[in-house]
N, C-alpha and C positions, 0 to 999 in steps of 0.2 A: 707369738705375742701379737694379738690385734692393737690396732689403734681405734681408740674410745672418742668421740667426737661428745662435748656437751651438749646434755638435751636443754632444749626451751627451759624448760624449768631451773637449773642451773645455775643456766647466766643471767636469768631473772633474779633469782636469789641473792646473785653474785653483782647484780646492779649495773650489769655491763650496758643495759639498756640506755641511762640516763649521760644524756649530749649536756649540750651546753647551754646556753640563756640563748633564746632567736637571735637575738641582736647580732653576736657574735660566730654566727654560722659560715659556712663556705658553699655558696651555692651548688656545689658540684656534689654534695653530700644529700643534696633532696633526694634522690631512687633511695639510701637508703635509712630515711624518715618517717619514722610510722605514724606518729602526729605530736602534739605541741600541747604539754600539760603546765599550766603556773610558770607561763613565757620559757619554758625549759624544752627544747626538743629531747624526742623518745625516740628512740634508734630501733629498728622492726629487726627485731632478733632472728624471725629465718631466715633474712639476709644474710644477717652476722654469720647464724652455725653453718649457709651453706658453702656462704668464703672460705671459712674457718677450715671448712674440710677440704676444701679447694687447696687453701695454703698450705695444709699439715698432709695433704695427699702428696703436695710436690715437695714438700719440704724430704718424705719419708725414697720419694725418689734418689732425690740427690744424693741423701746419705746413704742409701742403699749401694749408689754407683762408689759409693767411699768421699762423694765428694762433704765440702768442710760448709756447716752454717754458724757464721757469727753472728751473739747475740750484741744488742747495743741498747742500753736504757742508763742516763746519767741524771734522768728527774729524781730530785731525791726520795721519792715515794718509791720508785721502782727500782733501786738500786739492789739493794739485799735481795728482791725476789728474783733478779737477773741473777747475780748470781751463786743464790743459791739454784735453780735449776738448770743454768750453764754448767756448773761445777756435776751435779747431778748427771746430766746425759753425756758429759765427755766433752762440752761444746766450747769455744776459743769466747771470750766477751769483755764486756770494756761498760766500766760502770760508773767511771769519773770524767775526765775531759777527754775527747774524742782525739786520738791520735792520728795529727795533722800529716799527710801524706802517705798516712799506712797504706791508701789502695793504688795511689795516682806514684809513690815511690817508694813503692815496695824495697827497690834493691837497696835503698836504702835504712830503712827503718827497720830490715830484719836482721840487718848488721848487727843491731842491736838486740834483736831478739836471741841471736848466734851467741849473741857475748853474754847475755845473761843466763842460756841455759849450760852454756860451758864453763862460765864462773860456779853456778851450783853442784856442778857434776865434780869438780876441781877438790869442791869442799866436801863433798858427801863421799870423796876419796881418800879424803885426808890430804890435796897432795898440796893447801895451801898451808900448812901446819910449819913445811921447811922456811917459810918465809917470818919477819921479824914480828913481834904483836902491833908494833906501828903499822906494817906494811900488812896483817890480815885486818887491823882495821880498818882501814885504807879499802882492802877488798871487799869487807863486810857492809860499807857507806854504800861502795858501789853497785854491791849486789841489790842493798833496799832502794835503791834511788831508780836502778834499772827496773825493780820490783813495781813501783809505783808507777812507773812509764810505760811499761810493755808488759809484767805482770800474767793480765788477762789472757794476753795473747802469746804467753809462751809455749803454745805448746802449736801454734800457726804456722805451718812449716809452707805455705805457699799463698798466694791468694784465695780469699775463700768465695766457694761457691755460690755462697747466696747470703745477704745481709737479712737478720731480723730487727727492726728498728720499733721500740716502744713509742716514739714521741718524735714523729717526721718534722714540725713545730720548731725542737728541740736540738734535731740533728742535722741543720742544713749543711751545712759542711760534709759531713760523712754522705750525707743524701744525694749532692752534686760530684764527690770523688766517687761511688759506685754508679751513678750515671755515668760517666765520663768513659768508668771501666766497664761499662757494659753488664755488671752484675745486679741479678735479680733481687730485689727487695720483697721482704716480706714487713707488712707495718697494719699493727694499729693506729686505724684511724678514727679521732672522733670526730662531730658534728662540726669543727670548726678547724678540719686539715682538707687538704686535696688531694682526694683518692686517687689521681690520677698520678700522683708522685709515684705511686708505689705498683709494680707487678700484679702483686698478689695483697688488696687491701683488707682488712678486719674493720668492720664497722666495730667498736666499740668503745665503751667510758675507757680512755687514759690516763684517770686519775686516780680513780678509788681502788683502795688495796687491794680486794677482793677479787673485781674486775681482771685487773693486772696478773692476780695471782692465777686466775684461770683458768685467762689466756695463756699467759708466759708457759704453765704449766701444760697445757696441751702442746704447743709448740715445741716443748721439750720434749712431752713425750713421742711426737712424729720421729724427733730426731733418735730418739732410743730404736726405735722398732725400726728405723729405714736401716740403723747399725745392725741390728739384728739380722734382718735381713738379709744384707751386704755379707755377713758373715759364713750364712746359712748357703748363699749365693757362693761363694768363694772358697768352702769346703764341699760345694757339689763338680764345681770346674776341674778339680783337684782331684777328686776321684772320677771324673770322667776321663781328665788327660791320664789319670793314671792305665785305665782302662783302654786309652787308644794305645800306648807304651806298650802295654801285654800285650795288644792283637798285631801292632808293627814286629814285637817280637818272636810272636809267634809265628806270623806270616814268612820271615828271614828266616825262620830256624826249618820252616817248611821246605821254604826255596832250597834250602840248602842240601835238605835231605834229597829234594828232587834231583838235585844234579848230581849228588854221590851216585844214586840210581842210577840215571843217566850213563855216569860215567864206567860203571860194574858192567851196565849192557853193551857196553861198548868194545 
């Protein structure tokens, strides 16, 4: 399974090209401006597809080594496109309010993630059925309430690897908690964010569906093929150690014959 990088034509289509009004630009985003049509900045696309491949190169790394990328988009435009292609490649995301301490306290806030995949597990066993219908509605509240909270990220069994963030603008919170943790960002940016917030930036439009959808959707699929990967990597280790196991046992079963001999000459 190669990964597909969008050609020029593409993200043209897809209008990933088109920034924002001059006025409201962010100086640090001139290298990648291609020029200025009807007061609009026009964002120079082989920048965009060569970051693009830069980010989905390291993204497919990460996943490769098994490590975890969350995605993060709560602009309402971008919501369903998160996650529908999080749910897609297997990947953890968060598509409404940014949960407050998830990177900066952790031990904390997977308390809760603990408890909502164990509530589920309880019921998909049957083994909240011995409790009274007050008390499984009681569990049922708790389970949607935790669902709502932590949800996205039930299945984040540790800190993740590296943040995707649709709208740096949008996520300052989450932006300064993976600063703080030292984890790599991967972000779209338009004409009017500071590339320099992010690792690994994406020049592109932040707002129109299309854009969103093609981005998002390449960045998903790094994440597929780095799994891939990772997989393909970790049933070849597997049959190599299998392989040193036979030649340590063979090599003992050798030794061993030598010293019967040994011992017969004797």
């Amino acid at each position: 399974m190669a990964m597909t990088i969008p050609s020029i034509e593409e993200l043209l289509k897809a209008g990933v090209h088109f920034g924002h009004n001059e006025a409201r630009w962010h100086p640090k985003m001139e290298p990648y401006i291609y020029t200025t049509r009807s007061r609009t900045h026009i964002i120079h696309l082989e920048k965009t597809r060569e970051l693009l491949e830069q980010a989905m190169q390291f993204i497919e790394r990460v996943t490769a080594e098994g490590g975890v990328v969350l995605f993060l988009g709560t602009k309402r435009q971008a919501r369903e496109i998160i996650l529908t292609y999080a749910q897609e490649c297997g990947a953890p995301y968060i598509t409404e309010k940014w949960i407050g301490g998830l990177l900066t306290n952790w031990a904390t806030v997977s308390q809760k993630i603990k408890k909502l995949r164990k509530l589920k597990e309880q019921r998909e066993r049957g083994e909240l059925a011995k409790y009274t219908k007050r008390e499984q509605l009681m569990f049922e509240r708790e389970i949607e309430k935790l669902t709502e909270e932590v949800g996205g990220v039930e299945l984040l069994f540790k800190l993740p690897d590296a943040l995707f963030i649709v709208d740096l603008k949008e996520e300052k919170t989450a932006l300064k908690e993976a600063n703080r943790m030292k984890i790599p960002i991967i972000a779209m940016v338009d004409t009017n964010v500071n590339p320099d917030n992010a690792q690994y930036p994406i020049p592109a439009n932040d707002d129109a569906i299309k854009s969103l959808d093609l981005i998002i959707s390449s960045i998903a699929s790094a994440v597929k093929v780095g799994k891939k990967k990772g997989e393909k990597n970790e049933h070849k280790e597997k049959e190599i150690e299998q392989i040193v196991i036979e030649e340590q046992k063979q090599e003992t079963e050798e030794d061993e014959s030598d010293k019967k001999q040994e011992t017969k000459n004797i």
